[in-house]
MIDOSE-1310 file (N, C-alpha, C; in nm, 2 decimals, decimal comma, always signed):
residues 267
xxxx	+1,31/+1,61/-0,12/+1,39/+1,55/-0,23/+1,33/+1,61/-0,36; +1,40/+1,66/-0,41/+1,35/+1,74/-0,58/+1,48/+1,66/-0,64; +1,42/+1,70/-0,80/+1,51/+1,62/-0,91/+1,48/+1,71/-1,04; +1,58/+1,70/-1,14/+1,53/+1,76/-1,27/+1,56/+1,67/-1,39
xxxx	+1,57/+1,60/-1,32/+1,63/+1,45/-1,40/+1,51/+1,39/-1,48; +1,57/+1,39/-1,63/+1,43/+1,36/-1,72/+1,39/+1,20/-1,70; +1,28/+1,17/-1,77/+1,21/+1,04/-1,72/+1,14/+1,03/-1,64; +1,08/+0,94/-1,60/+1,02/+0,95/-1,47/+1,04/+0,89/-1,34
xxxx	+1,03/+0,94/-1,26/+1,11/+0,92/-1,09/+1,00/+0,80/-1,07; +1,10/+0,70/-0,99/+1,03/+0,57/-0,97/+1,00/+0,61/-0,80; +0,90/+0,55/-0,77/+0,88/+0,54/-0,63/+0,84/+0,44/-0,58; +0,98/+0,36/-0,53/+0,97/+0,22/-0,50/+0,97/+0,21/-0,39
xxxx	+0,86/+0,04/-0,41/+0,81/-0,03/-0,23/+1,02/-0,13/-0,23; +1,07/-0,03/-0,12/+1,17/-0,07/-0,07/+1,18/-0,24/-0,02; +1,06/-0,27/+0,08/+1,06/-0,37/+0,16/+1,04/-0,47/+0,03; +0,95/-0,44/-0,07/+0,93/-0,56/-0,16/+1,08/-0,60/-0,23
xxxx	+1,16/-0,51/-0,28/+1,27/-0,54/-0,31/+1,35/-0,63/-0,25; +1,38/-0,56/-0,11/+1,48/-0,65/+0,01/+1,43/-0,75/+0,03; +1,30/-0,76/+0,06/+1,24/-0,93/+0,14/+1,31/-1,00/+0,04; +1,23/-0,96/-0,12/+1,25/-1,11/-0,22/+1,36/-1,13/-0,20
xxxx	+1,48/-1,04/-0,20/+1,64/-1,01/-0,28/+1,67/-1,11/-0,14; +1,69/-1,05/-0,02/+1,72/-1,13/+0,07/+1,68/-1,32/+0,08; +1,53/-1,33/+0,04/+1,49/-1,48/+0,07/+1,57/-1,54/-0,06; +1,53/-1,50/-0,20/+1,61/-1,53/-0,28/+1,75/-1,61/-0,26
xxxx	+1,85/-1,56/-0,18/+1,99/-1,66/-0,17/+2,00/-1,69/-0,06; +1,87/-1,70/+0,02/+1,89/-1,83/+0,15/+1,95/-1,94/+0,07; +1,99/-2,01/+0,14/+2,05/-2,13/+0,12/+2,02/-2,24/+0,22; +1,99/-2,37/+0,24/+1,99/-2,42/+0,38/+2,12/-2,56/+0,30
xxxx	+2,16/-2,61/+0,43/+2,27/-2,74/+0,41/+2,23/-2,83/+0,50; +2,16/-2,98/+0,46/+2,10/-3,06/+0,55/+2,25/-3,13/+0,60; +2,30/-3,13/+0,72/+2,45/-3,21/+0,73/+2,37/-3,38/+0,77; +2,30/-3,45/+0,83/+2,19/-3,51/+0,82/+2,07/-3,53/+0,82
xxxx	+2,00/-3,61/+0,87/+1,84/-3,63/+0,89/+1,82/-3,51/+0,98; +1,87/-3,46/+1,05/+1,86/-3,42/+1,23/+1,90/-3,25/+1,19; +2,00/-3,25/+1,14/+2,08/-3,11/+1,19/+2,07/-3,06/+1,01; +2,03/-2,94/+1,02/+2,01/-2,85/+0,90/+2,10/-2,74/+0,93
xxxx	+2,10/-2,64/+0,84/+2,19/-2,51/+0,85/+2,13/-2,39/+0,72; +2,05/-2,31/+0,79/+2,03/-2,19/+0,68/+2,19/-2,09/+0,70; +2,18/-2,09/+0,57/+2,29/-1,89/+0,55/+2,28/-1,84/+0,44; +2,31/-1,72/+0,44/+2,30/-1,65/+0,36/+2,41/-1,56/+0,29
xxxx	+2,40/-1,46/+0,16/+2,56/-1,40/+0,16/+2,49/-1,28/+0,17; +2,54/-1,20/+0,25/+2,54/-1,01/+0,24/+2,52/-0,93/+0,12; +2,65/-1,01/+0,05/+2,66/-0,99/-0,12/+2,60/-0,96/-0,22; +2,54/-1,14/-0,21/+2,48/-1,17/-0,31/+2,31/-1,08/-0,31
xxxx	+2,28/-1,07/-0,17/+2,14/-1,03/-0,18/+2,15/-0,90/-0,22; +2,28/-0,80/-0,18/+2,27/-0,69/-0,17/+2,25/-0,68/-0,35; +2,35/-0,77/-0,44/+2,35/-0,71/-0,55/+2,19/-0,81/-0,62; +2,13/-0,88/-0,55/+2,00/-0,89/-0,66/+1,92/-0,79/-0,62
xxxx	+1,92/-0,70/-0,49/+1,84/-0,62/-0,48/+1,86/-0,50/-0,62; +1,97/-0,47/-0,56/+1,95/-0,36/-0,68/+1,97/-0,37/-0,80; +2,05/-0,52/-0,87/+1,99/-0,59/-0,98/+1,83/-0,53/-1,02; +1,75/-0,59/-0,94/+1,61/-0,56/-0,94/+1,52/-0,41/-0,99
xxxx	+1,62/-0,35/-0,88/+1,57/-0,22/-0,87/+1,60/-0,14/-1,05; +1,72/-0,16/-1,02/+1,83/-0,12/-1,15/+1,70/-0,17/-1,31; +1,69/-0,31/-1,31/+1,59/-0,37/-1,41/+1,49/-0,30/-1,44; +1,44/-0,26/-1,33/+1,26/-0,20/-1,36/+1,31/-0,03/-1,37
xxxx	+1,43/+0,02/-1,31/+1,45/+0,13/-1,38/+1,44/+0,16/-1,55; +1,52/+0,04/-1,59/+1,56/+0,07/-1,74/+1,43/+0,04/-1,83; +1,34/-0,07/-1,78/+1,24/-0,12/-1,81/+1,12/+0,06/-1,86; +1,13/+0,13/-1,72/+1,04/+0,25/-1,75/+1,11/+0,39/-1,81
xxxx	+1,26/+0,34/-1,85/+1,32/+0,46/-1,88/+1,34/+0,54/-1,80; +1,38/+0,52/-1,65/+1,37/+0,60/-1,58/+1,55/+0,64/-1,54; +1,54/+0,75/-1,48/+1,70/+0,78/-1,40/+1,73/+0,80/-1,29; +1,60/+0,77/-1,24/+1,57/+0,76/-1,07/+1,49/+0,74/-1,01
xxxx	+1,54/+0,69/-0,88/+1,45/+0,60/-0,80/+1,44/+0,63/-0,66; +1,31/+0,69/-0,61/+1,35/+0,70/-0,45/+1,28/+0,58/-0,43; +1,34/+0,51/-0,25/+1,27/+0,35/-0,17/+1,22/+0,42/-0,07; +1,09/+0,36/-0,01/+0,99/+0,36/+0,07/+1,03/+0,27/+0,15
xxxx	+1,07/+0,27/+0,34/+1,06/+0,18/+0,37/+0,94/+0,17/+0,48; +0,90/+0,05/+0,54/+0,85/+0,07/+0,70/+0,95/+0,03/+0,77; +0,92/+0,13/+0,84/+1,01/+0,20/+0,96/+0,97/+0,10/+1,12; +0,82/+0,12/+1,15/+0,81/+0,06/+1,27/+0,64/-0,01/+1,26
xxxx	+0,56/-0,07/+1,39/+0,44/-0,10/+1,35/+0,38/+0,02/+1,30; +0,23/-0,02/+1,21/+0,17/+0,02/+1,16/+0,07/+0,12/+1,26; +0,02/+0,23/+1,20/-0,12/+0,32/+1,27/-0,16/+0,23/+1,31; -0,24/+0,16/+1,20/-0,33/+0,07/+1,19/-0,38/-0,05/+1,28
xxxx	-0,25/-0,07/+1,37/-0,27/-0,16/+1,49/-0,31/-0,09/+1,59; -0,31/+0,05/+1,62/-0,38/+0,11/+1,71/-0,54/+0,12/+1,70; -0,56/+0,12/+1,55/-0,74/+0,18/+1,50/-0,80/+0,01/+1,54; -0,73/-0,08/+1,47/-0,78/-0,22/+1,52/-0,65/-0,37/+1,51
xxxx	-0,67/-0,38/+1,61/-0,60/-0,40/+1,66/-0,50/-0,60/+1,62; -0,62/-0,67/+1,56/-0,56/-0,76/+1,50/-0,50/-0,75/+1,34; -0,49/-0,60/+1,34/-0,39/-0,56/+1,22/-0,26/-0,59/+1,18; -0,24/-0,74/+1,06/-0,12/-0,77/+1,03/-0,10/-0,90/+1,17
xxxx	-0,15/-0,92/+1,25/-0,13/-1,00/+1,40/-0,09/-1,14/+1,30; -0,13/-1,16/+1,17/-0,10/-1,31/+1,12/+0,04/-1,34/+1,07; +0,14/-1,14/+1,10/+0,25/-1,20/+1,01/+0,32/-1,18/+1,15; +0,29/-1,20/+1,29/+0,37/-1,17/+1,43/+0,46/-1,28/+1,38
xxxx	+0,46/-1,36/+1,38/+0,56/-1,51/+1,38/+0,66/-1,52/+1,24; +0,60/-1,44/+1,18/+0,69/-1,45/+1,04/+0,80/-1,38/+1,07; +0,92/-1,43/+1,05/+1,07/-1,34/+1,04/+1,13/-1,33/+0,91; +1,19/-1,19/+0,98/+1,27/-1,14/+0,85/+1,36/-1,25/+0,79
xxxx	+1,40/-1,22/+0,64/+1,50/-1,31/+0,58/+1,66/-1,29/+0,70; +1,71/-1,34/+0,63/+1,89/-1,30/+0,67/+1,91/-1,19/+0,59; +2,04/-1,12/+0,64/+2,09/-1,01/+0,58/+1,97/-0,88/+0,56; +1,91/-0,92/+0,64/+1,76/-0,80/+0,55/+1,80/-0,63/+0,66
xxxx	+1,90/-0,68/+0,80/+1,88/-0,48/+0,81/+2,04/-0,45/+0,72; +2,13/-0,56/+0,75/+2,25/-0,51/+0,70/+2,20/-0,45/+0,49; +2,14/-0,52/+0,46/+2,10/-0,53/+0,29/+1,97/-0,37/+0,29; +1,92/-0,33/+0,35/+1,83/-0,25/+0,40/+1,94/-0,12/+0,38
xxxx	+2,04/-0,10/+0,51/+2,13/+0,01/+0,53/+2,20/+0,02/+0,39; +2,27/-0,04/+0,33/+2,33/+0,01/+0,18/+2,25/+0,00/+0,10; +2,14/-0,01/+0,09/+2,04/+0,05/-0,01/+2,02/+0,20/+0,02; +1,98/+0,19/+0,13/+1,92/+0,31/+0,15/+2,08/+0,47/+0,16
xxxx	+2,18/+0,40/+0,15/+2,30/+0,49/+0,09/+2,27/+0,48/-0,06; +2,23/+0,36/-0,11/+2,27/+0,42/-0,24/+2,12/+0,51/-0,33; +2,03/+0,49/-0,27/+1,89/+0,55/-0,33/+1,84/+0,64/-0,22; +1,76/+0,76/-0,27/+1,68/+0,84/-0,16/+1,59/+0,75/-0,12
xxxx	+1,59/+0,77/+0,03/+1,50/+0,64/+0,11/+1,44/+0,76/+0,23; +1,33/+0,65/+0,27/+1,24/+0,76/+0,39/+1,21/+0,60/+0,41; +1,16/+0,70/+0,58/+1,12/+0,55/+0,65/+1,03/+0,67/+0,75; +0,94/+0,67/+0,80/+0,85/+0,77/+0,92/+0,81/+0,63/+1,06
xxxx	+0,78/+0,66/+1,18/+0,74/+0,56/+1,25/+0,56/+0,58/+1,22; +0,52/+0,46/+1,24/+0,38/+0,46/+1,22/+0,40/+0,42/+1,06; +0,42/+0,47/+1,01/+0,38/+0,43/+0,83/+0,44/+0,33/+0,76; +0,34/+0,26/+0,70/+0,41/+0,16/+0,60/+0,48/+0,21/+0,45
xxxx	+0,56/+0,10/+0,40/+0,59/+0,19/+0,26/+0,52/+0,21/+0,21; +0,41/+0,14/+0,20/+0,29/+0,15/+0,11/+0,27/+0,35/+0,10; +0,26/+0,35/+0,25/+0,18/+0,52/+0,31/+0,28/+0,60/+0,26; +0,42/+0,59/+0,22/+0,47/+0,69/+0,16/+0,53/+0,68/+0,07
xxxx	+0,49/+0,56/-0,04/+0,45/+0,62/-0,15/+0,31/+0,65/-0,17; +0,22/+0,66/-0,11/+0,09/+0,70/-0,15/+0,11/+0,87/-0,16; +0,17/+0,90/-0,04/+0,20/+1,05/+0,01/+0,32/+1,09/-0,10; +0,35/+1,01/-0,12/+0,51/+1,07/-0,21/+0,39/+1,15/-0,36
xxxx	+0,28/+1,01/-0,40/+0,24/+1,02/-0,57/+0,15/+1,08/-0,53; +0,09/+1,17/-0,43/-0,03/+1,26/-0,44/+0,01/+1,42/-0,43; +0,19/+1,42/-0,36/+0,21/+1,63/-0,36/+0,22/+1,65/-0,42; +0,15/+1,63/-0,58/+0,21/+1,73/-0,64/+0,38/+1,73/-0,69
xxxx	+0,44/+1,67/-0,67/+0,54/+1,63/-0,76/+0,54/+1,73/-0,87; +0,67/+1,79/-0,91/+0,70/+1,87/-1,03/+0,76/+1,78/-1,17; +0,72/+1,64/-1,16/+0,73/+1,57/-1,26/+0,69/+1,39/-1,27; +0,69/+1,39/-1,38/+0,58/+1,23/-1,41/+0,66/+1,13/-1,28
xxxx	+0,57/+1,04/-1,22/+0,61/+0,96/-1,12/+0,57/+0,86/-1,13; +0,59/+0,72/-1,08/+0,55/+0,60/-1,13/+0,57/+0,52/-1,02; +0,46/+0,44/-0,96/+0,48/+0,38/-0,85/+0,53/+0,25/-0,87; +0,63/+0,17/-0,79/+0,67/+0,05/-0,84/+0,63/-0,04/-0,72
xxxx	+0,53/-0,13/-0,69/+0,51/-0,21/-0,61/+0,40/-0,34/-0,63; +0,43/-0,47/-0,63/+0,31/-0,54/-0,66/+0,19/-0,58/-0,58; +0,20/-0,47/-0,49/+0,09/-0,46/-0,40/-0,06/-0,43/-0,42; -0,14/-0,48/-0,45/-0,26/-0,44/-0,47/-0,32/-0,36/-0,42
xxxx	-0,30/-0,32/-0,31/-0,33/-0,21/-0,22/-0,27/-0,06/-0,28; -0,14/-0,05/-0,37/-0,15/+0,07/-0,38/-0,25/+0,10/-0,57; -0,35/+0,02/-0,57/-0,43/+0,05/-0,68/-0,58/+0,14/-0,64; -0,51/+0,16/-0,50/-0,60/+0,26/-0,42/-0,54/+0,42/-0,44
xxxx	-0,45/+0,45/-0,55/-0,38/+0,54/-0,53/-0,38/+0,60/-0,67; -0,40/+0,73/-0,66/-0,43/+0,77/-0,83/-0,30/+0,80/-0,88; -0,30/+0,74/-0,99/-0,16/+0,80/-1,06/-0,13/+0,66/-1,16; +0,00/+0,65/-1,16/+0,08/+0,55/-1,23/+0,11/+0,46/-1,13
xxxx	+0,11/+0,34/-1,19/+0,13/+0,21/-1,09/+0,18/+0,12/-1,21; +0,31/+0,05/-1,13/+0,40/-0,04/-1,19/+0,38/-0,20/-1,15; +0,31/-0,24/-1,19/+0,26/-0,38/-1,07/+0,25/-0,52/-1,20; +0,34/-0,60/-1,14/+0,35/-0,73/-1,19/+0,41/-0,72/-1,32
xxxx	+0,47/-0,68/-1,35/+0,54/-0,65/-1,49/+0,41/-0,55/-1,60; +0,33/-0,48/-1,53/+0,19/-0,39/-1,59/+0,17/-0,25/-1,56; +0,21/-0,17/-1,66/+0,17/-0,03/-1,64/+0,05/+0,02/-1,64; -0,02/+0,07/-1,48/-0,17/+0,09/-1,51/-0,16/+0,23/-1,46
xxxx	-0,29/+0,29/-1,52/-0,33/+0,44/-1,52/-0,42/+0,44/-1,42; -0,44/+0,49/-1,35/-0,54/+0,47/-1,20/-0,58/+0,62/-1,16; -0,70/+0,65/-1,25/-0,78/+0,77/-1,21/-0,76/+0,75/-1,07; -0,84/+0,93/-1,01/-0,90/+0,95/-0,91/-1,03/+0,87/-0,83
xxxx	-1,11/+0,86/-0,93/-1,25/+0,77/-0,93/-1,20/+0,66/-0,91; -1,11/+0,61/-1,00/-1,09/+0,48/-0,98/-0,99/+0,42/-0,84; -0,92/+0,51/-0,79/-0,88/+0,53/-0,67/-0,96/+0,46/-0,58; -1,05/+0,58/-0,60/-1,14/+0,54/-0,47/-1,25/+0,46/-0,44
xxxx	-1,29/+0,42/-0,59/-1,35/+0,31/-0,60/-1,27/+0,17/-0,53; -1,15/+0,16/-0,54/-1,06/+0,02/-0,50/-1,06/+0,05/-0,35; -1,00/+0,13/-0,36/-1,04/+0,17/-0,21/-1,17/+0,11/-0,09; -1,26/+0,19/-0,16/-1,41/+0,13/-0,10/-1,44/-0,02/-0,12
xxxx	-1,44/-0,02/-0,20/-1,39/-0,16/-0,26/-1,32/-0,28/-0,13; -1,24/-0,23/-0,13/-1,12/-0,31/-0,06/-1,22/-0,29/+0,16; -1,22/-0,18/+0,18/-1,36/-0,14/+0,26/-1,45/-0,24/+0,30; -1,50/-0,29/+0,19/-1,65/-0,36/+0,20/-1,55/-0,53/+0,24
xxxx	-1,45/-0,56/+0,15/-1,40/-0,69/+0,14/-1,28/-0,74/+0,20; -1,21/-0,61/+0,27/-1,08/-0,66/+0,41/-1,01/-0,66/+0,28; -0,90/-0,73/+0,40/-0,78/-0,79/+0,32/-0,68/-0,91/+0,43; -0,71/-1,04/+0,37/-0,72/-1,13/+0,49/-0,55/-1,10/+0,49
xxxx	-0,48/-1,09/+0,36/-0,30/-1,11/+0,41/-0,28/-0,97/+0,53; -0,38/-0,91/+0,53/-0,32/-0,73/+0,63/-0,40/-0,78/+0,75; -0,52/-0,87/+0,75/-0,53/-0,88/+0,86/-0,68/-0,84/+0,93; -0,76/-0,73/+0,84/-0,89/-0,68/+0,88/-0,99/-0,73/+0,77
xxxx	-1,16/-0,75/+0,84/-1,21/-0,90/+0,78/-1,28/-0,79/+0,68; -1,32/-0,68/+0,67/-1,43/-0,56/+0,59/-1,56/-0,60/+0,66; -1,63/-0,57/+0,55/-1,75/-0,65/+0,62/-1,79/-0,75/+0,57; -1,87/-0,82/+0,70/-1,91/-0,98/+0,71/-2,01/-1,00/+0,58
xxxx	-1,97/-1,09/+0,53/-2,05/-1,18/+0,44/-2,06/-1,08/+0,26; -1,92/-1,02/+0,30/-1,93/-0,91/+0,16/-1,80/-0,96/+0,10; -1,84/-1,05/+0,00/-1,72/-1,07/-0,10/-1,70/-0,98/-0,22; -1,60/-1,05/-0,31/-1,60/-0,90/-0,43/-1,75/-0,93/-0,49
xxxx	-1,75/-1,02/-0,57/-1,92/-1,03/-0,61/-2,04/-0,93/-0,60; -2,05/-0,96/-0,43/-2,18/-0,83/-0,32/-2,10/-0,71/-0,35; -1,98/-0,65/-0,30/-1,91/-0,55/-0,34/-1,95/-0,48/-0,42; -1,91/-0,52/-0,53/-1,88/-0,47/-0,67/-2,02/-0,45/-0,70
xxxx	-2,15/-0,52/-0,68/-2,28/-0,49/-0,67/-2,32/-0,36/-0,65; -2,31/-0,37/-0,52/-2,30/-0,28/-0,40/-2,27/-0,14/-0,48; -2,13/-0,13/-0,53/-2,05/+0,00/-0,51/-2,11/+0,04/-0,68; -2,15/-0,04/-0,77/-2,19/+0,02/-0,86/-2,33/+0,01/-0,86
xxxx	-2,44/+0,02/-0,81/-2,58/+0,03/-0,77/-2,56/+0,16/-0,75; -2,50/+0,22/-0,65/-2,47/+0,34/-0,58/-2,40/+0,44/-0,72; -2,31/+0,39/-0,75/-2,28/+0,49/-0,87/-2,36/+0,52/-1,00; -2,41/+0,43/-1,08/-2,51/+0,36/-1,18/-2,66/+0,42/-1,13
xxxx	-2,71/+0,37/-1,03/-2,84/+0,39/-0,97/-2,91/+0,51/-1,03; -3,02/+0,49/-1,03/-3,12/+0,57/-1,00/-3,11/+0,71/-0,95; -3,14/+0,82/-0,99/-3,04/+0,93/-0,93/-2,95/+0,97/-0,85; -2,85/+0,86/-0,91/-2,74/+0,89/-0,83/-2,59/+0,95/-0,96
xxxx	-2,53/+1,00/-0,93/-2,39/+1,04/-1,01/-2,33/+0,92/-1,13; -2,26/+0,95/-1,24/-2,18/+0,86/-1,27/-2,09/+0,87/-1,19; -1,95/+0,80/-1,21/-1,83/+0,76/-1,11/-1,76/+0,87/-1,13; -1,73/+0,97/-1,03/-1,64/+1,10/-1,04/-1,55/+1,08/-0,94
xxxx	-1,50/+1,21/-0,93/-1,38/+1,26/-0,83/-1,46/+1,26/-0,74; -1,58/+1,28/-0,73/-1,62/+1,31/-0,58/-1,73/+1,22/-0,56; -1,67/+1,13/-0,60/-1,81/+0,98/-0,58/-1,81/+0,91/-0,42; -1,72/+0,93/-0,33/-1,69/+0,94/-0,18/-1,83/+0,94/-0,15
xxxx	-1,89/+1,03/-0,13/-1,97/+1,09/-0,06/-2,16/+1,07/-0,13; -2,11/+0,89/-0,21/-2,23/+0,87/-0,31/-2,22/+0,74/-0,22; -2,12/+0,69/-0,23/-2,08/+0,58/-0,18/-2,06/+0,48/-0,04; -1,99/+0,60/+0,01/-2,03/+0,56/+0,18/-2,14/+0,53/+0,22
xxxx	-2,22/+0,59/+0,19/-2,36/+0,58/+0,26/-2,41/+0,43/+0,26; -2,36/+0,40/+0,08/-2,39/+0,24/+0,08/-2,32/+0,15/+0,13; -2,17/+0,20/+0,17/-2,08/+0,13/+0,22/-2,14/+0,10/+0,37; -2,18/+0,21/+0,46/-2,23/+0,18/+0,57/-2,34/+0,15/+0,61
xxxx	-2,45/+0,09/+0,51/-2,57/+0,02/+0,55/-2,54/-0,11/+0,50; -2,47/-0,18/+0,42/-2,40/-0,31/+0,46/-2,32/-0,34/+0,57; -2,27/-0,25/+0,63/-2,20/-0,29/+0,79/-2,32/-0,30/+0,83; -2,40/-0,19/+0,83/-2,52/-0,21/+0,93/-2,60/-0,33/+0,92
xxxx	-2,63/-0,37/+0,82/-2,71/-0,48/+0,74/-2,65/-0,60/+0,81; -2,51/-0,60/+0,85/-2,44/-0,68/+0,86/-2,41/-0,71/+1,03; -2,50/-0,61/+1,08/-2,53/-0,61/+1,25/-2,41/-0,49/+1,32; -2,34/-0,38/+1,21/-2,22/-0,35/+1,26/-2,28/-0,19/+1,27
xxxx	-2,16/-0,10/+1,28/-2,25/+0,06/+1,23/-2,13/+0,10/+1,14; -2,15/+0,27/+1,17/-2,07/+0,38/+1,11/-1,96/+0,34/+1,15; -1,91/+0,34/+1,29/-1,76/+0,34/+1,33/-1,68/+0,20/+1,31; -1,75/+0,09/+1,25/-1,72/+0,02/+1,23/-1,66/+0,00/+1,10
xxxx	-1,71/+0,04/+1,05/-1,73/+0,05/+0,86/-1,57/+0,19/+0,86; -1,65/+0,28/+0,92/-1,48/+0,36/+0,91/-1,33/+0,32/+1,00; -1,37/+0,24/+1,09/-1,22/+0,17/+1,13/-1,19/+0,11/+0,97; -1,26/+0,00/+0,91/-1,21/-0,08/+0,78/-1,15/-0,01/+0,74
xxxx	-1,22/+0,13/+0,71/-1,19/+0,23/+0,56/-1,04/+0,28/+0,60; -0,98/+0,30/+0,75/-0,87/+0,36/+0,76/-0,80/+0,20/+0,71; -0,85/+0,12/+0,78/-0,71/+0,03/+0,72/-0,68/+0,00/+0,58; -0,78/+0,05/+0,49/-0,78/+0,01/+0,39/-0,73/+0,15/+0,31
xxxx	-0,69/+0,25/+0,37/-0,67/+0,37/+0,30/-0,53/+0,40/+0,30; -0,46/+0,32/+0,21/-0,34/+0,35/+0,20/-0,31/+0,57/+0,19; -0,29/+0,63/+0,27/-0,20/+0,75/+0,28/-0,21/+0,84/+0,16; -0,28/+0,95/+0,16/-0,26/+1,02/+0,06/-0,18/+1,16/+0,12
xxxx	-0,14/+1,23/+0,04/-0,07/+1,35/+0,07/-0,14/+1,44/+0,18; -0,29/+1,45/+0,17/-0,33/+1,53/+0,27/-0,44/+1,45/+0,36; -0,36/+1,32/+0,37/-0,34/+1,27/+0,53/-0,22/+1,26/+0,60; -0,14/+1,35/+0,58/+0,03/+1,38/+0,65/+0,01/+1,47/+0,67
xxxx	+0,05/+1,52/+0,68/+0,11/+1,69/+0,82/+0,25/+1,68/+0,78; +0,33/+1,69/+0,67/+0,47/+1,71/+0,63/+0,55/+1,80/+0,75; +0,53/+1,91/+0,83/+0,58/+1,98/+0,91/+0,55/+1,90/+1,09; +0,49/+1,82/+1,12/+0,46/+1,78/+1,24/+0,46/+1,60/+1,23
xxxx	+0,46/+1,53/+1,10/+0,46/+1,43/+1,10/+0,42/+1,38/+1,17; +0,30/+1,40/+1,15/+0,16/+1,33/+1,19/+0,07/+1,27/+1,08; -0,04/+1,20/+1,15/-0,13/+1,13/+1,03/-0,31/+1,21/+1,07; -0,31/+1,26/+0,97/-0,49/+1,30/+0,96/-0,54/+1,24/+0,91
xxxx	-0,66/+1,15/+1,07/-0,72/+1,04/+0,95/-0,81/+1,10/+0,90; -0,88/+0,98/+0,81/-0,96/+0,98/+0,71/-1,13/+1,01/+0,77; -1,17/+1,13/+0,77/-1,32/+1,14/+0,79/-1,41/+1,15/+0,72; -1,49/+1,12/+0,67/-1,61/+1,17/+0,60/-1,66/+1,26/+0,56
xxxx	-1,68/+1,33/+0,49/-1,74/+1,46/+0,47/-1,89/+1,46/+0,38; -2,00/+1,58/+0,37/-2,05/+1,59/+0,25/-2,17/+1,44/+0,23; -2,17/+1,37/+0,37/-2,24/+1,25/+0,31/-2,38/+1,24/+0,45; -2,46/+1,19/+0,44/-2,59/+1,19/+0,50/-2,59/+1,06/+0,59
xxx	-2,44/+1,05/+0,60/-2,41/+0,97/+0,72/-2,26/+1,00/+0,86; -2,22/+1,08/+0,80/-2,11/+1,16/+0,86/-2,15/+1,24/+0,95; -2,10/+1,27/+1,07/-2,14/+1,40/+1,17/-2,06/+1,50/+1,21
């Protein structure tokens, strides 16, 4: 998908639109004590979706928007396995595949199996794009992602460093709504300790582009500290690594995970 269309190209979390747009005009009708009745209109959700979408266009000046969807389960349930297991029982709104299908006619949409939206827009705002991009999602998770981020009515600037800092970050402290714990007894507090001791420290780097490889090392002697090892500490890190462009394989669609490099704990 290319564009020459001025402004900047939105790269929106699909599912976050639909869920809300869809729960938004449930309706339920108690007929008495006993007998309830949820419904919904096709309609109405369809047009607060793109209400929505439409809003935060005009909001960034934008003239286009591609949607991210997830497509099917996550990698991530294969690396470990109680991934997301808390939202098994949660169901979709009403109207959410029919409201889904005419969205995705009316805006450039992608869906891959294996990937969350999250994963492509991470992959969408790291190739290199031939113009300004802006990610629209209020997911905290994509503040793992360098670039522009549209989150909560807030335009943030999200260095490289600072990428990966959230990232690691996120590593050490899970993320109980997705499902994986990080490591034991590491809240943000120890974290943020942790991850700036290692940057700050005693000959060690300020916070760069290539602070990875300053960092892990500390990231994985708190697993270890914590009775765990290496492969433990990098199962986290995949779940917590929202998708960047060169962990795709655009021609085989596939995913290259995330390995270590360059660090005095990697093999």
């Amino acid at each position: 998908m290319t564009s020459s269309s001025k402004g900047p190209l939105l790269l929106i979390d699909g599912d976050q639109f639909l869920y809300k747009a869809c729960i938004a005009v449930e309706q339920e009708v108690r007929w008495d004590s006993e007998n309830h009745v949820l419904f919904s209109n096709e309609e109405d959700a369809y047009k607060t979706a793109t209400a929505g979408i439409r809003k935060v266009m005009e909001a960034l000046g934008a003239s286009e928007a591609w949607l991210a969807f997830t497509k099917s389960e996550s990698f991530r349930k294969g690396l470990y396995e109680p991934y997301k297991s808390n939202r098994a029982a949660v169901r979709k709104p009403m109207c959410f595949v029919e409201v889904r299908e005419r969205l995705e006619k009316d805006f450039p949409s992608k869906d891959y199996d294996g990937l969350e939206a999250d994963d492509i827009l991470g992959i969408w705002a790291t190739k290199g794009l031939d113009r300004d991009t802006i990610i629209v999602s209020d997911d905290k998770d994509l503040k793992t992602i360098p670039g522009k981020l549209y989150r909560q009515g807030e335009l943030l600037s999200i260095s490289p460093d600072g990428a990966d800092y959230n990232w690691m970050f996120q590593t050490l402290i899970g993320d109980t709504a997705d499902g994986y714990p990080g490591c034991p007894g590491t809240g943000p507090k120890t974290a943020e300790k942790l991850l700036h001791q290692a940057i700050d420290g005693p000959g060690s780097m300020q916070i760069t582009p290539t602070m990875i490889p300053y960092i892990w090392p500390v990231v994985v002697k708190a697993y270890e500290k914590a009775g765990l090892d290496e492969d433990d500490a990098l199962v986290q890190a995949r779940c917590a690594r929202i998708l960047r462009s060169e962990d795709w394989d655009t021609e085989t669609k596939r995913i290259k995970l995330w390995t270590p490099k360059g660090t005095s704990t990697s093999s």
